[in-house]
N, C-alpha and C positions, 0 to 999 in steps of 0.2 A: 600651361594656361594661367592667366592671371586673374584673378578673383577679388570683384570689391563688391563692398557694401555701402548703396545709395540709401542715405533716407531720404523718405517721400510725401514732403508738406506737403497736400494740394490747397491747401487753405480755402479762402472764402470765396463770394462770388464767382466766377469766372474761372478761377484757380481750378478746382476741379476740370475743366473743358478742356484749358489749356494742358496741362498735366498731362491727360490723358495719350494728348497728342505727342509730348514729349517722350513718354514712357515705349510710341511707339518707335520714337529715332533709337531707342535705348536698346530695344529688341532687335532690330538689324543691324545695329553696331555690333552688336554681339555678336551676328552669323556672320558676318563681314570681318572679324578679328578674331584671334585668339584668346578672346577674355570673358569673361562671365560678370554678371550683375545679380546681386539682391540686392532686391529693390523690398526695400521694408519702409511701408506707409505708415503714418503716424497723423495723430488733429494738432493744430495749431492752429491760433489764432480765435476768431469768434466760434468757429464749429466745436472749437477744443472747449472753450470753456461755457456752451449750452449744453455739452454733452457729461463735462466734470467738474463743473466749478474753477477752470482755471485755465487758461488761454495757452499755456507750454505745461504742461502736465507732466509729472514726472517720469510716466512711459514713454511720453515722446523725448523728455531729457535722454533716458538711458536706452534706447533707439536713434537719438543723434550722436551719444555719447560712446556707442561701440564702432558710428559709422564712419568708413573714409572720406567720404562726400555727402551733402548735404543738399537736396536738390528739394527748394522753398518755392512755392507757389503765394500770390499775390495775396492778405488777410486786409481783414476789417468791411465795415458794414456803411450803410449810408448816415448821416449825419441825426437821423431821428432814429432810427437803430440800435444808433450806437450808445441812445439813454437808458436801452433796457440793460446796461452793462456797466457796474460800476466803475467810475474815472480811470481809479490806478488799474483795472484789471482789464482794461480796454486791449485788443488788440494791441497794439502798438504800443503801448507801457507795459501790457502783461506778457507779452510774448517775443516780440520784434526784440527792445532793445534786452529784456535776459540773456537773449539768445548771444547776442552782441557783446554783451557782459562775460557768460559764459565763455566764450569759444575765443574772446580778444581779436576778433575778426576788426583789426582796426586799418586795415587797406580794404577800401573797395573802387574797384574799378569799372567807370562805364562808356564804351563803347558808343560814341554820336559818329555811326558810318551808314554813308548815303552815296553811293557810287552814283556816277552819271547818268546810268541809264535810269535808275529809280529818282531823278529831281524831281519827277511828277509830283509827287507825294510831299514835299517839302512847299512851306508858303512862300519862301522866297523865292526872287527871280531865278531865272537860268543862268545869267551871269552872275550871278554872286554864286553861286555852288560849284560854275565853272567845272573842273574836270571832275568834282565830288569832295566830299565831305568825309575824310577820317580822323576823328580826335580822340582821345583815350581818356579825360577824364579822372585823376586820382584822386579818391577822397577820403580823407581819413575820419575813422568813422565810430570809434569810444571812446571820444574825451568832445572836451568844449562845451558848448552850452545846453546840448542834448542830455548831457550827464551829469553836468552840475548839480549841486545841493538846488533845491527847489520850495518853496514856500508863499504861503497866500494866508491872509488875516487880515484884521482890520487895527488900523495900525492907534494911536493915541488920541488922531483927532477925528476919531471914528471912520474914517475915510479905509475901501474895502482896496489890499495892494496886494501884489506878487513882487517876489523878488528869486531871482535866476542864474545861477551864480558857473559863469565861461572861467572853463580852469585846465590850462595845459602844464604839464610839462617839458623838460628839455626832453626827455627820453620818447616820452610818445610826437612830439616833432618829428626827433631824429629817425625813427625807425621808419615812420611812413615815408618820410624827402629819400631818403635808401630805395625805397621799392618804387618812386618816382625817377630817380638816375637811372637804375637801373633799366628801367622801360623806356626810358628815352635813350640809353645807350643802345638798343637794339632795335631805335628806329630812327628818325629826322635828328636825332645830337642835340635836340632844341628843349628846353623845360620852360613852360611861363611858370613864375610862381603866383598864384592869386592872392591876395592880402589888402590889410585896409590900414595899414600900421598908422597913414596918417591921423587917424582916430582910435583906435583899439590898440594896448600898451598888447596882446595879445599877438597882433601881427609884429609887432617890433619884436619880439622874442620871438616869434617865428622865421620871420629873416634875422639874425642874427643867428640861429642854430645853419638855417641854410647856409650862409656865407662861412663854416663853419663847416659842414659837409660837402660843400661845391668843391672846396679844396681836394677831397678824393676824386671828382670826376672830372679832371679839366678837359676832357673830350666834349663836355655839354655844355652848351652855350645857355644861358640864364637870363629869360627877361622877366622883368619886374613887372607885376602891373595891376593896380587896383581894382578890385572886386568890380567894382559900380563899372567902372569903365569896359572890363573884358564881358560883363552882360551885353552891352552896346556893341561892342565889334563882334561878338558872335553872331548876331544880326548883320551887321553890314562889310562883312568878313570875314568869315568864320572859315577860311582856307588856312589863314596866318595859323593857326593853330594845331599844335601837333598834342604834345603830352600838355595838362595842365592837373597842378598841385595846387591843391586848397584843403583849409579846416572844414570841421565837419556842418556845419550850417549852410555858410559858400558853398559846397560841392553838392547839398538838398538842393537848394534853389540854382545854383545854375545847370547840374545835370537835367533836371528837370525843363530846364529851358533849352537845352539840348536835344530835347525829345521833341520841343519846338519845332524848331528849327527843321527836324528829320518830317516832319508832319503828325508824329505821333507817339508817346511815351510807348505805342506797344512793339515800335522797332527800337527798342533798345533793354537788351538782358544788360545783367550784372555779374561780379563775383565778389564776393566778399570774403577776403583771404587773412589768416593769422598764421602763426608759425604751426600749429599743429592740425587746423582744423579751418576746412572752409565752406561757405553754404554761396548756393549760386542761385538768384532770382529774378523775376523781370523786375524793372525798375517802377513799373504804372501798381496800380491802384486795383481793388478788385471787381469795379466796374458793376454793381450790383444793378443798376437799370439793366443791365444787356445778359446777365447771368440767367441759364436758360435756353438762349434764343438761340444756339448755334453759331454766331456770327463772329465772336472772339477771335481776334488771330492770333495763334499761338506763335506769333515769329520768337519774341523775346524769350520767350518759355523755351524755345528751342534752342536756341541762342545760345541760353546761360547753359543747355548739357553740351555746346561746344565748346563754351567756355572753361566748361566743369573736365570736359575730353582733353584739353589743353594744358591746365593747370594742377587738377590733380590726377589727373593717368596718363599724362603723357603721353598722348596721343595725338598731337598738333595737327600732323595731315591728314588724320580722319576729319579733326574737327574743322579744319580747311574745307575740308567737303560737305563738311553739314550747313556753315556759310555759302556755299557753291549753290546748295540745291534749295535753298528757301531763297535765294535770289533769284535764281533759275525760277523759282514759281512764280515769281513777281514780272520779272524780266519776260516771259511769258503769255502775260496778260490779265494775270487772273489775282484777284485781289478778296477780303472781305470787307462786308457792311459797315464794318466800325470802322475803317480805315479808307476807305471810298466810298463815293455819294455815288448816285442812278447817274448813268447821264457821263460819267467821267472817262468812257471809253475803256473802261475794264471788265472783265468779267466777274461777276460776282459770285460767290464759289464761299460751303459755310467752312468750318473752323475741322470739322471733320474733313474736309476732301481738300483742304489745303495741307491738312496732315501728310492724307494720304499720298497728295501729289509731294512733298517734301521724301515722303521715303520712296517714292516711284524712282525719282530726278536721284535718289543716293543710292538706289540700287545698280544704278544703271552704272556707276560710274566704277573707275578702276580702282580695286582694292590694295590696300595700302601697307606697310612692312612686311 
């Protein structure tokens, strides 16, 4: 039998709900396979640092730090909230990017897939989604302007400035466009690369490292295409697109409109992979209006332990299955409150009994190696 250890952010708002439901795919993957799980929970994010003065705590370090996989639930508070918490030690500066820092998780990957039979759920027409929607999203994700040196004062002529300082280099290019061929090698042969080089000397050095690694994958075919513009055709398009590589700001705002697109950042998990250590999470927000009420769908939550069942255990046709049966839920009929309105011909069904119906729909199916 094979034996890992998951740690288990449930973070803030909602995080907790969703988790819950995830932890239950976790427990009948287990009866289902030959493998075992501890699951060692840990606080991160705003719970972490009401509870210790600091948002990644060093127990949650050295409980991420003994674990094989990283299973991170959604942090941070609402906008008035988030004053009772000092700047740097906000969620997302105190916790998020350490954690990023730490572990060199500088490929992440997210999944905008919207099969045909779910266009419901998407704002776009039905003919533009056509037979469905599957893009893979590569983002590379500790360097660039996220990371840079950062600074604010009032400058000579009294006047209050910030300045933000985008800083790549050739190595950290190189190593993510790698984990890009590759993923397009074992799908469509196709790679856009996103970039704005007309303007930022940063994309010129970015395509130039490309054109410069393209040469290892001549099997993949490489199109060019500016930032601005591939926002645009993901709306009025968005079939054309297989794999897409971008820096780390590009891949916030367009994965994020990728969740668009699908109807909802809560159908789209993540992973977030380095060479030795990776954390997997939904890609939305922790939703603190709806925290509480039952109604969260935990798709993405589940998502990422398919994702996390794929990439670090090795278990692809399980995780195959766990896509299967939250599709199958949907596919179904049966939906939640944050994700459907009264009225839409769905069944509305909470965050709990779509769990449940998630592990009904993967018990049922045939077990796998």
């Amino acid at each position: 039998m094979k034996n890992y250890k998951i740690a288990i952010l449930a973070g803030d708002g909602i995080g907790p709900e969703i988790t819950r439901e995830a932890v239950k795919v976790l427990k009948l993957i287990e009866e289902r396979n030959d493998v075992s799980f501890e699951l060692m929970p840990a606080l991160f994010g705003a719970c972490a640092y009401f509870a210790t003065g600091d948002a990644f705590p060093q127990e949650t370090k050295d409980i991420c730090d003994s674990a094989d996989a990283i299973l991170k639930g959604p942090i941070g508070l609402s906008h008035e909230e988030s004053k009772n918490i000092p700047i740097d030690k906000q969620p997302e500066r105190g916790a998020l990017l350490p954690m990023r820092r730490r572990y060199n998780t500088y490929a992440n990957f997210r999944p905008v897939s919207l099969p045909k039979e779910l266009a419901h759920f998407s704002p776009l027409k039905a003919e533009i989604i056509g037979e469905g929607i599957d893009i893979i999203i590569v983002r590379e994700l500790v360097g660039g302007l996220y990371f840079g040196e950062k600074e604010m004062g009032v400058n000579k002529d009294g006047l209050r400035y910030v300045k933000e300082t985008l800083e790549y280099d050739e190595n950290q290019i190189r190593q993510i466009l790698h984990q890009a061929f590759k993923l397009a090698g074992h799908r469509k042969k196709v790679l856009h690369n996103i970039h704005k080089s007309n303007v930022l000397k940063s994309s010129v050095l970015w395509n130039e490292i490309l054109e410069e690694v393209a040469v290892e994958y001549p099997e993949i075919e490489v199109i060019n295409i500016l930032v601005d513009a591939a926002a645009t055709l993901l709306c009025l398009k968005p079939t054309q697109f297989d794999v897409m590589v971008m820096e780390n700001m590009f891949g916030d705002i367009l994965s994020d409109q990728g969740g668009g697109i699908l109807g909802s950042l809560g159908l789209m998990p993540s992973a977030c992979i380095g060479d030795d250590k990776a954390y997997y999470e939904p890609s939305h927000g922790s939703a603190p209006d709806i925290a509480g009420k039952n109604i969260a769908n935990p798709y993405s939550m589940i998502g990422s332990v398919a994702m996390m069942l794929e990439n670090s255990f090795d278990m692809a046709d399980e995780a195959k299955n766990v896509w299967a049966a939250m599709q199958g839920v949907f596919a179904d009929g049966f939906s939640t409150a944050d994700l459907s309105k009264p009225g839409s011909g769905v069944n509305m069904i909470s965050t709990i009994e779509f769990g449940d119906k998630v592990v009904e729909k993967l018990s049922k199916m045939p077990k796998v190696g």
